[in-house]
C-alpha positions as CSV (number, residue, x, y, z in Angstrom):
1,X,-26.9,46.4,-19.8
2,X,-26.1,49.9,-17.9
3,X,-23.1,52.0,-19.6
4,X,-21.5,51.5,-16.2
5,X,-21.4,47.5,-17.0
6,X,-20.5,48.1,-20.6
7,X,-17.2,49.8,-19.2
8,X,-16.1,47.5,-16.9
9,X,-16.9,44.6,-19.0
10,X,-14.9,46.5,-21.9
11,X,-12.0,47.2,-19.3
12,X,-11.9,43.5,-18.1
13,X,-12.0,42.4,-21.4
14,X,-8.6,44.8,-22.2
15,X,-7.0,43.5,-19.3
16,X,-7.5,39.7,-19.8
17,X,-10.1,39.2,-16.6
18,X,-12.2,36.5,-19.3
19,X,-13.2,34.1,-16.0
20,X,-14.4,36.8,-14.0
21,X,-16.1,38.7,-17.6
22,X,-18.0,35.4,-17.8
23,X,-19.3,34.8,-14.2
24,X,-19.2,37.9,-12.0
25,X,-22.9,38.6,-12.5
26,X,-23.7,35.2,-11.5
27,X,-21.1,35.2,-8.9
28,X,-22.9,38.5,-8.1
29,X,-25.8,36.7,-7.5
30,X,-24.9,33.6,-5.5
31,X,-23.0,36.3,-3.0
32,X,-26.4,38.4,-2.5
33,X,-28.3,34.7,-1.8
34,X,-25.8,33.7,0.6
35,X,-25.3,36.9,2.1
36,X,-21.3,36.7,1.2
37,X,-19.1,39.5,2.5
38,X,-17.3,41.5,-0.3
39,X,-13.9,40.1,1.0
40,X,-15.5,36.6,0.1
41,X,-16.8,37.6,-2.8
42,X,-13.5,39.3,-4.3
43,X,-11.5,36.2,-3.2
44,X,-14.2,33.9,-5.9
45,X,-13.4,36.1,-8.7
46,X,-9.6,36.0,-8.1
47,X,-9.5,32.5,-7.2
48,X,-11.9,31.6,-10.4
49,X,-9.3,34.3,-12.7
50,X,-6.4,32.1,-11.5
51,X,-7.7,28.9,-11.8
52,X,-8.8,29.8,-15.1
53,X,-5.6,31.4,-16.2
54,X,-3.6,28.5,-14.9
55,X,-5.8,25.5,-16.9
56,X,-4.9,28.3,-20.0
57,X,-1.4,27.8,-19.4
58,X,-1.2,23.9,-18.9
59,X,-3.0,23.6,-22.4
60,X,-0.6,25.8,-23.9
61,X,2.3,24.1,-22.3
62,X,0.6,20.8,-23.8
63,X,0.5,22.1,-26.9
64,X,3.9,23.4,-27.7
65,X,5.8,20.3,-26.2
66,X,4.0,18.2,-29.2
67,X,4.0,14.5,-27.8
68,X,3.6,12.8,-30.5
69,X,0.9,11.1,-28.2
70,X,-0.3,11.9,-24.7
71,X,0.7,9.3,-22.0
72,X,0.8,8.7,-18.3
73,X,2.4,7.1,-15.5
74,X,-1.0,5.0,-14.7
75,X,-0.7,4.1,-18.1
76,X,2.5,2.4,-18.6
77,X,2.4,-1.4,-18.1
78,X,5.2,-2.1,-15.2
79,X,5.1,-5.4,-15.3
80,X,6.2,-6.2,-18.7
81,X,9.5,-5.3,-18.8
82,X,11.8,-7.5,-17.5
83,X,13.8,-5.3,-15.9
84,X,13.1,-1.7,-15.1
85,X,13.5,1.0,-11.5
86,X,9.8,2.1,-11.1
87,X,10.4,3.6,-8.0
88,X,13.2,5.6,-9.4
89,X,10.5,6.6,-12.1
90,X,7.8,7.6,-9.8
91,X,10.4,9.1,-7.7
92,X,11.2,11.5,-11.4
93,X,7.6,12.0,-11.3
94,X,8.1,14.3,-8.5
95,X,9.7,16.5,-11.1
96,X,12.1,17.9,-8.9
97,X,14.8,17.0,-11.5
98,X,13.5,20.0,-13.4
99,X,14.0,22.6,-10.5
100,X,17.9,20.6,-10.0
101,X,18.7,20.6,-13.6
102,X,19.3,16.9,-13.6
103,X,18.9,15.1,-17.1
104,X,17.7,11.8,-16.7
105,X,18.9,9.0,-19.7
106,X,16.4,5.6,-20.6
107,X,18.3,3.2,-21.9
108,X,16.8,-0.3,-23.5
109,X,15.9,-2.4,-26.6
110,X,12.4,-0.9,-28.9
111,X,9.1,-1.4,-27.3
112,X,9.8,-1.4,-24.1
113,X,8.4,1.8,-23.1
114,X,11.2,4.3,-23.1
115,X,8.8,6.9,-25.1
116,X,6.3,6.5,-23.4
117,X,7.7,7.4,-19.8
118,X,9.4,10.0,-21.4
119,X,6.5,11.3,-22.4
120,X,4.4,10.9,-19.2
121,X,7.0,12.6,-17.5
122,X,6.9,15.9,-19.9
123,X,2.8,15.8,-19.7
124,X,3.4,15.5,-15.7
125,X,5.4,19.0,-16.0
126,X,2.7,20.2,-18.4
127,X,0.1,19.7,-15.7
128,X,2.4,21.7,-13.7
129,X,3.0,24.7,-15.6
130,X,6.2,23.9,-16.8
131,X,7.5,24.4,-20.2
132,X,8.3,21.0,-22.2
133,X,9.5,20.5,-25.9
134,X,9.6,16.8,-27.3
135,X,11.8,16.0,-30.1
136,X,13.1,13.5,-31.9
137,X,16.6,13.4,-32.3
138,X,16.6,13.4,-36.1
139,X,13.9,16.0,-35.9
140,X,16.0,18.3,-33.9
141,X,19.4,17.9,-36.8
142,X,16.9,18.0,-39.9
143,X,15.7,21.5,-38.3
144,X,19.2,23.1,-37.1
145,X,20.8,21.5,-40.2
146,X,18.2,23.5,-42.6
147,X,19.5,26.4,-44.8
148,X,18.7,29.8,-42.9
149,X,19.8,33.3,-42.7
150,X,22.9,34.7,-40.9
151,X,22.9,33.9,-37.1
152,X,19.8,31.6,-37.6
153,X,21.1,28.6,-36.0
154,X,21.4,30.8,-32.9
155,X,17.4,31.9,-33.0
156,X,17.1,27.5,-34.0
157,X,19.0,26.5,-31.0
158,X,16.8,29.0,-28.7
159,X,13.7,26.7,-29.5
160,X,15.7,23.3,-27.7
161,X,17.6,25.9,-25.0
162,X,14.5,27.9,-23.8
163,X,12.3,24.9,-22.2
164,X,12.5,24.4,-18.8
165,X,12.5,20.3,-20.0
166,X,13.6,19.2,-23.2
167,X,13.1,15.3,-24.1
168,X,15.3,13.7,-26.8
169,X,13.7,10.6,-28.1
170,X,15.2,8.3,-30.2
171,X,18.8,8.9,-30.0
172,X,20.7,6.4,-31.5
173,X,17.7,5.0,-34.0
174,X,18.7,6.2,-37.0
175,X,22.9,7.3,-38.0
176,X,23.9,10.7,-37.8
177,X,26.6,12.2,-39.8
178,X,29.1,14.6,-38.1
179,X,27.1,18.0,-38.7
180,X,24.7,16.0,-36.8
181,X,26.5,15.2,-34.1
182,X,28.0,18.6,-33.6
183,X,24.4,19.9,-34.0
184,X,23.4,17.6,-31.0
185,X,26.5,18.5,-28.7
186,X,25.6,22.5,-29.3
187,X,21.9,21.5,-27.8
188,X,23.4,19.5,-24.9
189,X,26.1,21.9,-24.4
190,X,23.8,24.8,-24.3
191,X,21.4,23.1,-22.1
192,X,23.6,22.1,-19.5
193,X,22.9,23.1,-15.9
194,X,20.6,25.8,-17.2
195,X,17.8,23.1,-18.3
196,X,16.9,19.5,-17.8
197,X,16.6,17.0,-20.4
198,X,15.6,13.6,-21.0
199,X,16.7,11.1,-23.1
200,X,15.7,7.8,-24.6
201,X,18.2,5.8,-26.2
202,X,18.6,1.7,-27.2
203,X,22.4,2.3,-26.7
204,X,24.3,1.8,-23.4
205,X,26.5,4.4,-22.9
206,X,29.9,2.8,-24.1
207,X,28.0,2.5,-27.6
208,X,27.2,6.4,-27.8
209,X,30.4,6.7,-29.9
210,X,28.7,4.9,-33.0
211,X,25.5,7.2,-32.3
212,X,27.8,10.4,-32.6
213,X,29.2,9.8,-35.9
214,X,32.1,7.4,-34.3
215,X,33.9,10.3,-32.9
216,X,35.3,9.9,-29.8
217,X,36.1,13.3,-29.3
218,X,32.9,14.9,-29.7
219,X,30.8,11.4,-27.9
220,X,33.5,12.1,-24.6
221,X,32.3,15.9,-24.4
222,X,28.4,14.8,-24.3
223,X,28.8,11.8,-22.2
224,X,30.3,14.5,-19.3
225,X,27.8,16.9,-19.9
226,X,24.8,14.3,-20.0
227,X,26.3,11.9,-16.7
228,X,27.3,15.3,-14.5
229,X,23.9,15.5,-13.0
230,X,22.1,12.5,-14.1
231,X,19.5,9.9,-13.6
232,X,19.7,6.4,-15.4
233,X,17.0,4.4,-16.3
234,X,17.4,0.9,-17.6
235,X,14.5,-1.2,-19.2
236,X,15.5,-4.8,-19.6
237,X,12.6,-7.3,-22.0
238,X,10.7,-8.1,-24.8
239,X,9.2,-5.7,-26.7
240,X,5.2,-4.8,-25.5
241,X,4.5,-4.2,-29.1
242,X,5.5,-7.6,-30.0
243,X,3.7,-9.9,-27.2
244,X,1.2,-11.2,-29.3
245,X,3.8,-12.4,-32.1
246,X,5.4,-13.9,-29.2
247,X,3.3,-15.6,-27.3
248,X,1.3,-17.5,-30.5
């Protein structure tokens, strides 16, 4: 390798060019075979950089949502629950209730595939560049309710208030006491119209009282944050995990 290659590969390598590091000489190659202009040439390497830097930053996005499991759309059974608006679902696939700042809400019984659209839909805006965290409800009061330092609830919230889409699974599941709930209104609160968020729930709204520690006060201020700019999805069946069972 010339000293004139050993610097530019060092100054690509400072400034992040990786794609480009690893194929320019063969790109080199292919232009001088097919008698490619330089114009043609330069627009491979950028093209390649960006391609490249964009598949960097979908698997990055993929990995700090952390689905508990990857799903998709093509995956989700559509026929097995008994009642459910798919187009309104593929019509949320165009994910242009993340740009609007529109939550969307799926309510129905377990294993009908709440989580698992949920997810689909975050991967979908993973694939698009978009930053997605996927949480639990419990998960999200067991970390904002831990002991920390002065002002660390402000740096906790930041982690459910930065994402461009925030899913909230499981609300409802499991009781919450009022820290809980206050802790969950300051997430909701925060997030609203600055960022969308998604939530699974197997309560209908008029039960959300019992989910926020049966006060009424506190369920009233989240149900008109969550239904200003909304989307609801209602899943109507038998639970998919339990067919077999059933059907013996």
């Amino acid at each position: 390798m010339t000293p004139d290659n050993e610097q530019l590969e060092r100054t690509m390598r400072q400034i992040g060019l990786t794609w480009i590091l690893e194929n320019y000489q063969q790109e080199l190659a292919e232009a001088a075979r097919k008698k490619r202009s330089a114009r043609e040439l330069l627009e491979r390497l950028i093209e390649g950089e960006a391609d490249a830097k964009f598949h960097r930053r979908v698997q990055r996005s993929i990995r700090s949502a952390r689905f508990p499991v990857l799903k998709t759309l093509d995956q989700f059974q559509w026929d097995w629950p008994k009642t459910i608006n798919a187009d309104l679902i593929r019509h949320l696939a165009g994910l242009d209730f993340i740009d609007s700042r529109t939550n969307v809400v799926m309510i129905g019984g377990v294993g009908l595939g709440k989580t698992h659209l949920a997810t689909a839909l975050g991967h979908k805006a993973c694939l698009k560049g978009r930053t997605v965290l996927f949480a639990t409800a419990v998960d999200i009061i067991n970390h904002l309710s831990a002991p920390a330092e002065p002002d660390g609830l402000v740096r906790r919230l930041k982690k459910y208030t930065a994402p461009e889409l925030l899913i909230i699974d499981e609300l409802g599941f499991l009781p919450v006491d009022r820290r809980g709930a206050d802790l969950l209104f300051q997430v909701i609160s925060a997030r609203y119209e600055r960022g969308a968020v998604i939530i699974t729930s197997n309560r209908a709204y008029k039960n959300w009282v019992d989910t926020f520690a049966g006060d009424a006060v506190i369920t009233s201020a989240v149900l008109d944050r969550v239904l200003h700019h909304c989307e609801t999805v209602v899943l109507e069946g038998r639970s998919y995990r339990m067919k077999d069972r059933i059907n013996d």
